[in-house]
C-alpha positions in Angstrom: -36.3 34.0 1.6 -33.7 34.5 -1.0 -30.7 34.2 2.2 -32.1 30.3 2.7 -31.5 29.7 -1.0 -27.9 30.5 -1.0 -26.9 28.0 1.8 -28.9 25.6 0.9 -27.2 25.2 -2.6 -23.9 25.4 -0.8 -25.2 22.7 1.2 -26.3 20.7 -1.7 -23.3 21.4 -3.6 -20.9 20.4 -0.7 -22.4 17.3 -0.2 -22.2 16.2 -3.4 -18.7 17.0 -4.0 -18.4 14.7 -0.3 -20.6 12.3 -1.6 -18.4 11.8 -4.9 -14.8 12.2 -3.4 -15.8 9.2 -0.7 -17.0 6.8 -3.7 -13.7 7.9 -5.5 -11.6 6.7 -2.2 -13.2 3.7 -1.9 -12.8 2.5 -5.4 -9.6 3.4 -5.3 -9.2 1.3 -1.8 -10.8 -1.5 -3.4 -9.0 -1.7 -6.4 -5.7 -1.5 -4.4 -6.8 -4.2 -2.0 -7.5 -7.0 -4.9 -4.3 -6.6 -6.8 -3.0 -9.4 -7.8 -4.1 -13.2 -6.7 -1.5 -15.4 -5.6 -1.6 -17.4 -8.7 -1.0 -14.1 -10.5 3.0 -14.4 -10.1 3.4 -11.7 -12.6 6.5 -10.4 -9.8 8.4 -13.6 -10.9 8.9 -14.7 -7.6 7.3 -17.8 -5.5 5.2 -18.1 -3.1 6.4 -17.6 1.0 7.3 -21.0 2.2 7.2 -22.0 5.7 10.7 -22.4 6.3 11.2 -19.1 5.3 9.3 -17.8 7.7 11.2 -20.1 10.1 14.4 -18.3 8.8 13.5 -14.5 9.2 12.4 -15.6 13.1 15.9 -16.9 13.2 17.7 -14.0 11.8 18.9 -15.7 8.9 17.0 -14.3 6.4 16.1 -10.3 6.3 13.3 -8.6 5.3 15.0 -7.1 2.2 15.6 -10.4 1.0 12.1 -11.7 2.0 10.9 -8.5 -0.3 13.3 -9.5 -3.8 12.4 -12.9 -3.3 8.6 -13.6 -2.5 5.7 -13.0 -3.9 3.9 -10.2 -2.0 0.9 -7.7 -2.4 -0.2 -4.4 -1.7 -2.6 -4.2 0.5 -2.4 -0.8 2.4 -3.7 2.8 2.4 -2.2 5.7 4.2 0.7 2.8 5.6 2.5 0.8 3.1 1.0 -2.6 4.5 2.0 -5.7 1.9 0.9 -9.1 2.5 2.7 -12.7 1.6 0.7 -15.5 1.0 2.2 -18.7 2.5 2.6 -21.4 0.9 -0.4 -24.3 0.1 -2.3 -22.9 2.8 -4.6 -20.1 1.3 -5.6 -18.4 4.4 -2.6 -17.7 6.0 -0.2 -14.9 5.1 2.5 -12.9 6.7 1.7 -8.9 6.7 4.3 -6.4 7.0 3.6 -2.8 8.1 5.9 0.2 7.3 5.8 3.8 8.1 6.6 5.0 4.5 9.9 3.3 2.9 10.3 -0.4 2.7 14.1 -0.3 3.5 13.3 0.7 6.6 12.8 -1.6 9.6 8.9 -2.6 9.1 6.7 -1.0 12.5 4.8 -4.8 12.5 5.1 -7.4 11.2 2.6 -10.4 11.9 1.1 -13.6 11.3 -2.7 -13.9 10.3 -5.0 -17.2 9.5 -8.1 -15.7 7.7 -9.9 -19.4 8.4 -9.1 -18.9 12.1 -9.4 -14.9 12.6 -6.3 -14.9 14.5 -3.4 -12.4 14.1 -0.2 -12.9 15.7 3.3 -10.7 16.2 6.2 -12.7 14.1 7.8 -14.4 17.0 9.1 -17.9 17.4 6.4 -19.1 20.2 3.4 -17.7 17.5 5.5 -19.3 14.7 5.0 -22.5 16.4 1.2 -22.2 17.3 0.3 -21.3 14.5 2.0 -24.1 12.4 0.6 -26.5 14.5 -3.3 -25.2 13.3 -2.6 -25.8 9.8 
């Protein structure tokens, strides 16, 4: 009888520290997701317009520049995923996905409407769809 009562308390044990580390992770993921609203520009920077969205599809802006000049949250675990609000229209946003380092070339980079469910590579044909539902 004794033998059962040692497993069980490492059972008990164990699944408590599980139990505790997953609330701890998803705090933590919460708490990362929020950050800070749109109207929070505490970055200094402005809000992504359209016709800079227009401009990185043509080349003529890059994403380093995108990063030091818009407004952009964290919105990743694991992958450094940030999101840019676009302008006036709430539910869309540009997401950017890297493998670790921001100065590298992002891995994907795509447009999303929240209102619409719908998330599309950064390309010029999506760019134009996708201004034409807002």
């Amino acid at each position: 009888m004794m033998e059962l009562k040692k497993p069980r308390k490492i059972i008990l044990v164990s699944c408590t520290l599980v139990a505790v580390i997953c609330c701890i992770v998803v705090l933590w993921g919460n708490s990362l997701k929020e950050g800070a609203s749109p109207n929070d520009l505490s970055q200094g920077k402005s809000i992504l317009t359209w016709e800079a969205v227009k401009a990185l599809v043509n080349g003529e802006l890059t994403y380093q520049e995108l990063y030091d000049t818009y407004y952009y949250k964290n919105i990743g675990l694991g992958f450094y995923i940030i999101s840019f609000p676009i302008e006036d229209t709430e539910p869309y946003s540009l997401t950017v996905w890297f493998a670790s380092d921001m100065n590298e070339h992002p891995m994907a980079v795509r447009l999303k409407s929240e209102n619409d469910d719908i998330t599309v590579d950064l390309n010029e044909e999506n760019l134009v769809q996708m201004m034409r539902l807002k």
